[in-house]
C-alpha positions as CSV (number, residue, x, y, z in Angstrom):
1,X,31.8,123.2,-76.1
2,X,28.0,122.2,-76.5
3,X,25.2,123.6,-78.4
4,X,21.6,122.6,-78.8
5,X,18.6,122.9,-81.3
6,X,15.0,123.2,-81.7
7,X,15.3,119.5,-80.8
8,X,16.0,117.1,-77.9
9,X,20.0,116.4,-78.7
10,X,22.8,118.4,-77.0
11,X,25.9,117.9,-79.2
12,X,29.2,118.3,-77.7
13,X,32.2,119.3,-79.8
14,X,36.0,118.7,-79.4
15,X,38.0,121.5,-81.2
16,X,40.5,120.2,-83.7
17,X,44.0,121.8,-83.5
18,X,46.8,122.0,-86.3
19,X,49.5,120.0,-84.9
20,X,52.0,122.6,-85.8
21,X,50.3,125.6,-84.0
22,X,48.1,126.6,-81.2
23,X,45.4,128.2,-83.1
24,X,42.4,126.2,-83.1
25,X,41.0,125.3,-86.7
26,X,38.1,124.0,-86.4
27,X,35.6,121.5,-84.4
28,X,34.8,117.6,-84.5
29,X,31.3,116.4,-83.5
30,X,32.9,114.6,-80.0
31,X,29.2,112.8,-78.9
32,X,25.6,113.5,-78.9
33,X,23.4,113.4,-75.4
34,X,19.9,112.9,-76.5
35,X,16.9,113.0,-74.0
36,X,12.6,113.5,-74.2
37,X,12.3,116.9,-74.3
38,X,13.7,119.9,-75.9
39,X,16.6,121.6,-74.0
40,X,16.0,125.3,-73.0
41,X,19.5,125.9,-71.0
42,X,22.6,124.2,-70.4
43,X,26.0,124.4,-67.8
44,X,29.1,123.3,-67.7
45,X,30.5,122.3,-64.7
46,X,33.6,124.4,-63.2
47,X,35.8,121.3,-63.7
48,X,34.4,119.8,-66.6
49,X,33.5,116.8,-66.5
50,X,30.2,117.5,-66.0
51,X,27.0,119.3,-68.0
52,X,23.6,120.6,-66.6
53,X,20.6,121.2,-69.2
54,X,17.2,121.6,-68.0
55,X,14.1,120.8,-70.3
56,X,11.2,121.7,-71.3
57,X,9.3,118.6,-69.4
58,X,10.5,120.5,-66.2
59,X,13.6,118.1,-65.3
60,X,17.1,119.2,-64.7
61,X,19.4,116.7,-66.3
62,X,23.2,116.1,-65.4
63,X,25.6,114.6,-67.9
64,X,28.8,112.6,-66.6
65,X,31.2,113.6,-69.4
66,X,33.4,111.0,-68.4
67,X,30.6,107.6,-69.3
68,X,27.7,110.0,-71.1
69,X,26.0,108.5,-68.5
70,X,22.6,110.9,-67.7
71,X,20.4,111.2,-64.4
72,X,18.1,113.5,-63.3
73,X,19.3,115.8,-60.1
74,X,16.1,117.6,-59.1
75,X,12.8,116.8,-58.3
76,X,10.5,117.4,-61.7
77,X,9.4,121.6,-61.9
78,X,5.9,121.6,-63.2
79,X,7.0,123.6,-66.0
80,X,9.9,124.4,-68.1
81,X,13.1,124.6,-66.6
82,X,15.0,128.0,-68.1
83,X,17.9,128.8,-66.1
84,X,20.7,126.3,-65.0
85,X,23.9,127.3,-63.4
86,X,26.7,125.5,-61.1
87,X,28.7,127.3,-58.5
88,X,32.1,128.3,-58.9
89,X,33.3,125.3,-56.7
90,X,30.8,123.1,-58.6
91,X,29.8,121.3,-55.1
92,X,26.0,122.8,-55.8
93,X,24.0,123.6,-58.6
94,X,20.4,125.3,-59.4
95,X,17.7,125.3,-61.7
96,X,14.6,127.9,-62.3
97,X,11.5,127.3,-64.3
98,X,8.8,128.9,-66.4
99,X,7.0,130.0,-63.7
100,X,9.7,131.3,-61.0
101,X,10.0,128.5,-58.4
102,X,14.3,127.8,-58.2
103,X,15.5,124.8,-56.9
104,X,19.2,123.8,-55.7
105,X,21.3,120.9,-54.4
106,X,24.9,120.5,-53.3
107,X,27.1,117.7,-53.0
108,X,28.2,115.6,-50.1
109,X,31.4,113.5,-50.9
110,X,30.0,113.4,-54.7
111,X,26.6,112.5,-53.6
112,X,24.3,114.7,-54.4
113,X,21.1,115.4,-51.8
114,X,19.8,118.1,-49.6
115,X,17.4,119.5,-51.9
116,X,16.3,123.2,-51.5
117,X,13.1,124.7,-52.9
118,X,14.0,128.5,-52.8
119,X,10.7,131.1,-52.6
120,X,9.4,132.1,-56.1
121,X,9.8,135.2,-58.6
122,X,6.3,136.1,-60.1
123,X,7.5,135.5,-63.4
124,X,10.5,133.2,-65.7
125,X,13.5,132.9,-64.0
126,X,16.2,134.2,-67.0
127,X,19.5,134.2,-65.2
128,X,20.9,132.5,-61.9
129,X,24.4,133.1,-60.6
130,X,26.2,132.1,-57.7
131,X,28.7,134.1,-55.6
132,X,32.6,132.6,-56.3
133,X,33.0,133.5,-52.9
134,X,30.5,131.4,-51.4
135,X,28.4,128.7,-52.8
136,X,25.2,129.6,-50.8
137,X,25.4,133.1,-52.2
138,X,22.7,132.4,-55.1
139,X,21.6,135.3,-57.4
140,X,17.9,135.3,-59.6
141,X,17.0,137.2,-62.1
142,X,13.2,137.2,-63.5
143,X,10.9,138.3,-66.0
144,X,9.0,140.5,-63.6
145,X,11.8,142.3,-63.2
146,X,13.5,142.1,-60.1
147,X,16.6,140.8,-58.8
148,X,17.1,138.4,-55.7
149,X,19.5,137.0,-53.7
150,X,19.3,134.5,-51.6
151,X,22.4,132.9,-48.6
152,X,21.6,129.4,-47.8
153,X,19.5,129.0,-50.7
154,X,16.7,130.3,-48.4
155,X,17.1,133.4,-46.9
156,X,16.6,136.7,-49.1
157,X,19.1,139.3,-48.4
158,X,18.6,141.4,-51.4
159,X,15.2,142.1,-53.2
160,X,15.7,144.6,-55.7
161,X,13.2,146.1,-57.8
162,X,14.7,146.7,-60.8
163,X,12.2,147.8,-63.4
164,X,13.5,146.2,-66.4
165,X,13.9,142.2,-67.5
166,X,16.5,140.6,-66.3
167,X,19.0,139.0,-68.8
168,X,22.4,138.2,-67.3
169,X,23.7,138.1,-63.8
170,X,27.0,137.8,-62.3
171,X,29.3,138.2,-59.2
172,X,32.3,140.0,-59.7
173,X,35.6,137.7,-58.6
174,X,35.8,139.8,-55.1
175,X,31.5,140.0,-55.0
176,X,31.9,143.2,-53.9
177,X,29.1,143.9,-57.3
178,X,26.1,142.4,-59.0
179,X,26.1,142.8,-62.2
180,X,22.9,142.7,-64.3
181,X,22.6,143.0,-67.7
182,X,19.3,144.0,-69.4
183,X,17.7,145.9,-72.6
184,X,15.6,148.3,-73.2
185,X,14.2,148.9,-76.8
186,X,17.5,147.4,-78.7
187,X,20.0,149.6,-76.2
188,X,22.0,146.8,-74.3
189,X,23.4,147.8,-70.5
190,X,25.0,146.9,-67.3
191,X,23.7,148.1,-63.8
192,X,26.6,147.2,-61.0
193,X,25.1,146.8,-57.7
194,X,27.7,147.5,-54.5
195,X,27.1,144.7,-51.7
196,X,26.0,144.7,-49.4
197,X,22.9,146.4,-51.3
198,X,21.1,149.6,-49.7
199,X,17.8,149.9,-50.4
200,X,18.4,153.8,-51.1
201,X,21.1,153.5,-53.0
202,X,21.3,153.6,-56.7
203,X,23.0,151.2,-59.4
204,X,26.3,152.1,-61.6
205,X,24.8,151.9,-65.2
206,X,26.5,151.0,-67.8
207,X,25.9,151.6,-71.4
208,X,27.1,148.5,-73.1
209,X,25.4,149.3,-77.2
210,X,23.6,152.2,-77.5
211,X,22.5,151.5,-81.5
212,X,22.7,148.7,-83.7
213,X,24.8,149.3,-86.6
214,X,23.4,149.1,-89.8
215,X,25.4,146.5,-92.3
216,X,25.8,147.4,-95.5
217,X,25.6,145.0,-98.1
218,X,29.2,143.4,-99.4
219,X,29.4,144.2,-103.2
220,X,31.3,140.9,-104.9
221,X,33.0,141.5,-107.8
222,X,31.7,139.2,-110.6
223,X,34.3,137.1,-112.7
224,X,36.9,139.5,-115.3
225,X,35.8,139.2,-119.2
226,X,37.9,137.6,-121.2
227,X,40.1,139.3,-123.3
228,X,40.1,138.4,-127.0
229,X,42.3,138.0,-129.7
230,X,41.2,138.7,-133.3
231,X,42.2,136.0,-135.7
């Protein structure tokens, strides 16, 4: 697992397990991966031994989790990058920045090269998927709230005007759907789009929370009084 911070420092933690039992107990601090710029997303790689993050200074960063060893495996976006995702094989990989341009590579024999600058969104790219069924099935989701999908990380087969921001997307296992998650004034839903997408055709939607709940406060009992004995 890895988590990140206001700062530049991705921390990667190893869970710690009771020797007598299979229930995790807690988590060790395994290694740090610092860099020069504050991370706004992060990956891991289908096979783990490797982790994506891209930064605000507009690189995409790959981790080797077997040396720590860091590179950079995109050509610099001229802002942020926001979105990073591998493909279910975890041959290729994709970033999207601040300002809608997506970029993706692929491997060759463990080399990576081939770079792909994919036609932008209007606005932040927030989510990109890929298709487990294909790794040049490559889905986008964006601020200005459409969807796209691209084969070949160039060719647009779907352009979907959604009407709301785009928070999560996902191929289902068989990618007969696109899922897209999204809110709407604190009520939380799915919309399942069939594929191949008709442009007349309308999205399964699925409430997922239709009102926060309120918490109520926890009352604490405060410490017994003592009982005392008389003299």
């Amino acid at each position: 697992m890895g988590t990140v911070s206001d700062g530049s420092t991705i921390v990667l933690w190893s869970p710690i397990k009771d020797p007598g039992s299979i229930d995790i107990i807690g988590f060790t601090r395994l290694v740090e991966l610092a860099n020069d710029s504050p991370v706004n997303s992060m990956a891991f790689s289908p096979n783990g031994k490797f982790l994506l993050a891209g930064l605000s200074d507009g690189t995409t960063m790959e981790w080797n989790l077997v040396d720590y060893q860091g590179a950079s495996v995109l050509t610099k976006f001229p802002s942020p990058v926001t979105a990073v995702v591998y493909s279910g094989d975890g041959k290729c990989l994709a970033a999207g920045s601040m300002v809608g341009a997506i970029r993706s590579v692929c491997r060759n024999e463990g080399v990576i090269g081939g770079e792909n600058l994919i036609a932008n969104h209007d606005d932040v790219i927030t989510s990109l998927a890929f298709s487990s069924a294909s790794s040049g099935m490559l889905a986008s989701g964006s601020a200005d709230q459409t969807i796209k999908v691209w084969r070949n990380f160039y060719e647009l087969v779907l352009d979907i005007a959604h009407g709301s921001n785009i928070e999560r997307l996902i191929f289902t296992p068989d990618a007969k759907y696109l899922v897209a998650a999204w809110s709407n004034n604190g009520v939380n839903t799915l919309s399942l789009y069939a594929l191949p997408y008709q442009e007349d055709s309308k999205p399964t939607v699925l409430p997922v929370l239709t009102a926060t709940a309120t918490l109520k406060p926890v009352e604490v009992p405060g410490p017994e009084q003592p009982t005392l004995i008389p003299p």
